[in-house]
C-alpha positions as semicolon CSV with decimal commas, in nm:
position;residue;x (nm);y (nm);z (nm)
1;X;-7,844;3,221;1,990
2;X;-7,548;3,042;1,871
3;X;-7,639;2,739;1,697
4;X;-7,301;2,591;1,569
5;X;-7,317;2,353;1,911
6;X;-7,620;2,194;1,791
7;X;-7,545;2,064;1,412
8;X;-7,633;1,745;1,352
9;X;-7,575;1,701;0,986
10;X;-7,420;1,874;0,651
11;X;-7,372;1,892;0,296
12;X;-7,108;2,059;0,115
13;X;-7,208;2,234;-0,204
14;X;-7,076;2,147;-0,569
15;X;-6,839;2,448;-0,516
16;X;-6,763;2,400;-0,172
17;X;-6,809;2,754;-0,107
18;X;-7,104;2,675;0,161
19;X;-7,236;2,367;0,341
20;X;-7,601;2,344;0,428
21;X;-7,630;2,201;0,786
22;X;-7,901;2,132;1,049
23;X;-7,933;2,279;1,345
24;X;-8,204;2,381;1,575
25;X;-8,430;2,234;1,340
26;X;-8,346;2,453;1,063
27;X;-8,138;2,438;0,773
28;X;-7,876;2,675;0,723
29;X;-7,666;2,763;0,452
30;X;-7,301;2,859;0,599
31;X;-6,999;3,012;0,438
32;X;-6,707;2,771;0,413
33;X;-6,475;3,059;0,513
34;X;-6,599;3,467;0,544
35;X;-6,976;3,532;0,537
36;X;-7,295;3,531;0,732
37;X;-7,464;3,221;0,809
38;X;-7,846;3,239;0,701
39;X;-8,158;3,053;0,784
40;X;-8,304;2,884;0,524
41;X;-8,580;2,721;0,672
42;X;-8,711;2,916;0,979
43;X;-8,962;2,675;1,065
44;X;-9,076;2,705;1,420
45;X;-9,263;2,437;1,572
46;X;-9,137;2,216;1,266
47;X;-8,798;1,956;1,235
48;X;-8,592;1,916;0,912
49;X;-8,329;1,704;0,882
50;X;-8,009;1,575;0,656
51;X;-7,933;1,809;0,375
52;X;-7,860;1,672;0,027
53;X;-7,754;1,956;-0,183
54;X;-7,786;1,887;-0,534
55;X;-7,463;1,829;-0,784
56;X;-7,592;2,137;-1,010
57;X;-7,618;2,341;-0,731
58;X;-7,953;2,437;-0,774
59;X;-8,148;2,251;-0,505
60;X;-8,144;2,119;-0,107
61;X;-8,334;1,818;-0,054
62;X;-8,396;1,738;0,292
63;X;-8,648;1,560;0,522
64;X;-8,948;1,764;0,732
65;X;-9,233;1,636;0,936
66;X;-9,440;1,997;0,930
67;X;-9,700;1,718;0,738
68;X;-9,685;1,499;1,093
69;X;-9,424;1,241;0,975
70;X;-9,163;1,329;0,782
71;X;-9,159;1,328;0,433
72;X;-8,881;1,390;0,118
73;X;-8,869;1,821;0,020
74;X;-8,638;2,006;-0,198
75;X;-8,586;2,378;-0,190
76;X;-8,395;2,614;-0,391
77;X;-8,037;2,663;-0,272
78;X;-8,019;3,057;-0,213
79;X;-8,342;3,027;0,016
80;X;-8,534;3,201;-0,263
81;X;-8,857;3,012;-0,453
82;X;-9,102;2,764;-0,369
83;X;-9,023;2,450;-0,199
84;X;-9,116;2,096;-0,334
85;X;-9,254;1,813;-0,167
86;X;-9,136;1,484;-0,349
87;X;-9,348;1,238;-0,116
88;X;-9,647;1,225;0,050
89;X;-9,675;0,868;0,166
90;X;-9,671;0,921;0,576
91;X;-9,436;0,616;0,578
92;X;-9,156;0,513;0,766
93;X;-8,895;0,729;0,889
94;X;-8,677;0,791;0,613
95;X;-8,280;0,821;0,645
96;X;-7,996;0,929;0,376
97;X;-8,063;1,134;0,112
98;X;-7,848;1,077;-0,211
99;X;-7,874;1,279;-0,568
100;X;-7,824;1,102;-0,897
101;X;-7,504;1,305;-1,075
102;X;-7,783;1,496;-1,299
103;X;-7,976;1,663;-1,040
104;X;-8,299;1,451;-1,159
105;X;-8,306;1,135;-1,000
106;X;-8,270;1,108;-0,614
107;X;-8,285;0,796;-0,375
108;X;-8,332;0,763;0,007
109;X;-8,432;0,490;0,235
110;X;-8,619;0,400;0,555
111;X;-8,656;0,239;0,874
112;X;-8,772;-0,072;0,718
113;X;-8,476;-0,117;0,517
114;X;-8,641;-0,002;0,203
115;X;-8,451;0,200;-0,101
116;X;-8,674;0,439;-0,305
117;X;-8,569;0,616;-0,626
118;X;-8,792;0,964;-0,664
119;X;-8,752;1,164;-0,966
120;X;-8,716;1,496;-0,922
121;X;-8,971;1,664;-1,160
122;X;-9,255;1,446;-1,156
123;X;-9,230;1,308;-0,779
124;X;-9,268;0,974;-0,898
125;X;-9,153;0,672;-0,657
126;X;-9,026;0,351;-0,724
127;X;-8,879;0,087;-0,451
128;X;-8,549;-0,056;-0,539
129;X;-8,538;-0,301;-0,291
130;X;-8,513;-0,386;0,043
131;X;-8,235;-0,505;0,321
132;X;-8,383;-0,833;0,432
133;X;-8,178;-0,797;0,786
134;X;-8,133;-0,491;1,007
135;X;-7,985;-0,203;0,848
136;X;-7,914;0,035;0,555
137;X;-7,772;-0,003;0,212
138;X;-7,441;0,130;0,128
139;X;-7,549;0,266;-0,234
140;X;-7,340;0,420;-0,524
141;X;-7,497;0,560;-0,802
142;X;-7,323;0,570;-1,160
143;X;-7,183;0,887;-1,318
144;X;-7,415;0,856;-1,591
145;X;-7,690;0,752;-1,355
146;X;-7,775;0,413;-1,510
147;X;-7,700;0,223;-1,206
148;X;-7,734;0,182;-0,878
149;X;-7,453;-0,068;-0,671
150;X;-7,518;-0,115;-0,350
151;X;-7,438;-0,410;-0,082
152;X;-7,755;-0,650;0,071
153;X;-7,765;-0,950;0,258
154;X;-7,883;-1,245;0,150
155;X;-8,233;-1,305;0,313
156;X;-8,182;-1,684;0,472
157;X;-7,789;-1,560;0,608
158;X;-7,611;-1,201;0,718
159;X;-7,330;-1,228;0,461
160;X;-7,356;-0,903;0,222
161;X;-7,286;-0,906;-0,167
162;X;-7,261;-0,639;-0,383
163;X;-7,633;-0,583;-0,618
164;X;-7,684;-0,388;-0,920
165;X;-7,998;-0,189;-0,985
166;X;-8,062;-0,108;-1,376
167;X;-8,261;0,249;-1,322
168;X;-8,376;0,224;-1,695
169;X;-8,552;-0,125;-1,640
């Protein structure tokens, strides 16, 4: 079955020679121009959603809920090798997946309006704060990966203003 009509989301790698997309509820790694399309995933019965590939290359992070609510994973970028899960909390849906320029350090948010910083190795998580009003952040992370700017609201009004997260302290 063709499933280019049902991609939902993508990720271009470092090299731009493949994007990882979503579709069926699979990820799959396809060729920017001449190749074969393959299935990284194949995970019947199971959803995984919004790709993050990594900026060394190495790694896919991406959400899947074969726990019963989805949670953060990472998996080697050729499909080959053990997968990782980086969380395990069972708590709110969790949205937009973003690596740290290092490949070490990723963030992501959720429903609630909550940003979490996971490190990579250890699977460590630590909030960075939350959106007092309805919402995401808009979050840029440093190229050396010492901060985090991203825009909030302030919690007694709507009006947004630009926050910096120190991810050392």
């Amino acid at each position: 079955m063709d499933a280019a009509p049902a991609v939902q989301s993508a990720s271009i790698s470092p090299t731009g020679k493949r994007v990882a997309v979503v579709a069926r509820g699979d990820i799959w790694s396809t060729p920017a121009e001449n190749g074969t399309p393959r299935n990284l995933t194949r995970t019947d019965g199971v959803a995984e959603r919004r790709p993050a590939w990594s900026p060394d290359g190495k790694w896919i992070a991406y959400f899947s809920d074969e726990t019963g609510e989805y949670e953060l994973w990472a998996m080697p970028a050729d499909g080959k090798g053990e997968r990782r899960q980086l969380t395990k909390d069972g708590g709110p849906y969790k949205t937009d997946i973003e690596w740290f320029p290092d490949s070490k350090k990723l963030v992501y948010e959720d429903k609630t309006g909550t940003a979490y910083l996971v490190d990579f190795e250890s699977g460590e998580r630590k909030t960075i704060d939350k959106e007092p009003w309805d919402g995401g952040f808009d979050m840029s992370i440093s190229q050396d990966g010492a901060f985090i700017a991203y825009s909030k609201s302030m919690p007694e009004r709507r009006t947004a203003s630009i926050w910096i997260h120190d991810v050392a302290k």
